[in-house]
C-alpha positions in Angstrom: -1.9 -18.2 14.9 1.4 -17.4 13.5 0.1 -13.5 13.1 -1.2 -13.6 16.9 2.3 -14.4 18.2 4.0 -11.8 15.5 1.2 -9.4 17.1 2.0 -10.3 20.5 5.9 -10.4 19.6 5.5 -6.9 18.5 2.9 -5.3 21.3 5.5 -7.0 23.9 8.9 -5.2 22.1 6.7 -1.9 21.9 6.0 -2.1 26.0 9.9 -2.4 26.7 10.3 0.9 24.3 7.8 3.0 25.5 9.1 2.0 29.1 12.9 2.6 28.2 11.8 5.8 26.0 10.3 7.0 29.2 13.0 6.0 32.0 15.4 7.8 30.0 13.4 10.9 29.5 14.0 11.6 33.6 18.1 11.5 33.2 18.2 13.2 29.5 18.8 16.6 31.5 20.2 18.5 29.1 19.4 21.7 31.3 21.1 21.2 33.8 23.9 22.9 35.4 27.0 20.3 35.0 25.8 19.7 31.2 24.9 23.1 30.0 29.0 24.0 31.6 30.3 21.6 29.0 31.7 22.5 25.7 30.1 20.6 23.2 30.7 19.6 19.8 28.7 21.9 17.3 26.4 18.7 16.7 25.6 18.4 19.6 21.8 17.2 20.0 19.8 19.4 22.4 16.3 19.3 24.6 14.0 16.7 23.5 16.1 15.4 20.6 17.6 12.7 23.0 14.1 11.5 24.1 13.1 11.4 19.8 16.6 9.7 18.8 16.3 7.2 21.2 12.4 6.4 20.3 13.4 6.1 16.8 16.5 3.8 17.7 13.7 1.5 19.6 11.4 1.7 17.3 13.8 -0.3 14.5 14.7 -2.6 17.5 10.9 -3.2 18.2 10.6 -4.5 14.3 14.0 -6.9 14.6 13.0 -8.4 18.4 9.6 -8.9 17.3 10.5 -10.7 14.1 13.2 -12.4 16.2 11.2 -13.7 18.6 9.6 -15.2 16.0 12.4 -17.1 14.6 13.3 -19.9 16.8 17.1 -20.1 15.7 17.3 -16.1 16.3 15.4 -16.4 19.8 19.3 -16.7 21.2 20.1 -13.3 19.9 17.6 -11.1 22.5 19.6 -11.9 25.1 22.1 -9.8 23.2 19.1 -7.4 22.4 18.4 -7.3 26.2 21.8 -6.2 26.9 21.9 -3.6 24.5 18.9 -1.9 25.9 20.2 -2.1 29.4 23.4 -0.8 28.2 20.9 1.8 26.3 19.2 2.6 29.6 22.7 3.0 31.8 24.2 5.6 29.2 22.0 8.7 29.7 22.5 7.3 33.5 26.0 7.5 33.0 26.3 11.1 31.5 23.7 12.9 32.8 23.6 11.9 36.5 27.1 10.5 37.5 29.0 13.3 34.9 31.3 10.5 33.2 31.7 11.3 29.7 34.4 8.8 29.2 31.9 5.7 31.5 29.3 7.1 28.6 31.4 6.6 25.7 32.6 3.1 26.6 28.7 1.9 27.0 27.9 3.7 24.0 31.2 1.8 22.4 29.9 -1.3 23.8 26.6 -1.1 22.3 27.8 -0.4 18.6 29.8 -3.6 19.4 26.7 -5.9 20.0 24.3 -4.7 17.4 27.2 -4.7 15.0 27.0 -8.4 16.0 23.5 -8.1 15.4 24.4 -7.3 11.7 26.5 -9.8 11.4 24.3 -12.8 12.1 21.5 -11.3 11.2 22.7 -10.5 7.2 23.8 -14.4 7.6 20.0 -15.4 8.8 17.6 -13.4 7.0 17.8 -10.9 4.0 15.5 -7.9 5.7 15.6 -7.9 9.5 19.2 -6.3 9.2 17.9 -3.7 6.9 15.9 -2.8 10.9 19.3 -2.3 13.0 21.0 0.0 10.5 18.9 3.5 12.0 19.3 2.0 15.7 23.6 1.9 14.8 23.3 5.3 12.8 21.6 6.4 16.2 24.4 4.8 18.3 27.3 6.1 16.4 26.4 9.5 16.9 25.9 9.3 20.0 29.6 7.8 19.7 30.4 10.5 18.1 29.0 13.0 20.4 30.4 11.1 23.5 33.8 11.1 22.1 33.3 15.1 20.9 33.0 15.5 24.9 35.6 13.8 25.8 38.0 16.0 23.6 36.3 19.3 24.4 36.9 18.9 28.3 
């Protein structure tokens, strides 16, 4: 039973990827017109590296919600999971269809702030599920990074 609801934990963290993976594939246009006038930071990601940085970010989170889910006393922490992938979900929103640079690097500010929360209670909880968040950060501070990279440039 215990592997059923793991299984079920995990198939149910997966659907919310795939779905955010794929809502933010239609405003990730990185060809068009107000985004390809930008000067960019010479890291700048390009084409379909947003759509595979942001699938690898959620596929770490998958691991940690699904083992969180399973964890009564961690169950509190997906409401902090839920509001990083809504926050997740408004950024490429906020860049690539309302032009704010600066509204994209506070969310992206805001979500290094929660899963650095994450961390936090998570190193004081278990000894691996942290070890899960640390690609979806690395993910997030570069996109930081690239935000703030904008930001300067124009």
């Amino acid at each position: 039973m215990k592997y059923f609801k793991l299984m079920l934990a995990f198939c149910a963290s997966l659907a919310v990827m795939f779905a955010a993976v794929y809502f933010i594939s239609f405003f990730s246009d990185t060809g068009g017109e107000w985004y390809t006038s930008l000067k960019k930071p010479s890291f700048a990601p390009y084409g379909i590296i947003y759509e595979m940085g942001f699938f690898a970010a959620f596929a770490f989170a998958v691991i940690s919600c699904a083992f969180t889910m399973m964890k009564k006393e961690l169950r509190i922490f997906l409401a902090v999971w839920a509001g990083i992938i809504a926050l997740s979900l408004l950024w490429p929103l906020t860049l690539f269809k309302w032009h704010s640079a600066y509204g994209a690097l506070g969310i992206s500010f805001a979500i290094i702030i929660g899963l650095t929360f994450l961390i936090h209670h998570y190193i004081k909880n278990t000894r691996e599920l942290w070890l899960a968040i640390i690609p979806t950060t690395a993910w997030f501070v570069y996109i930081f990074a690239f935000n703030f990279g904008l930001c300067m440039l124009n």
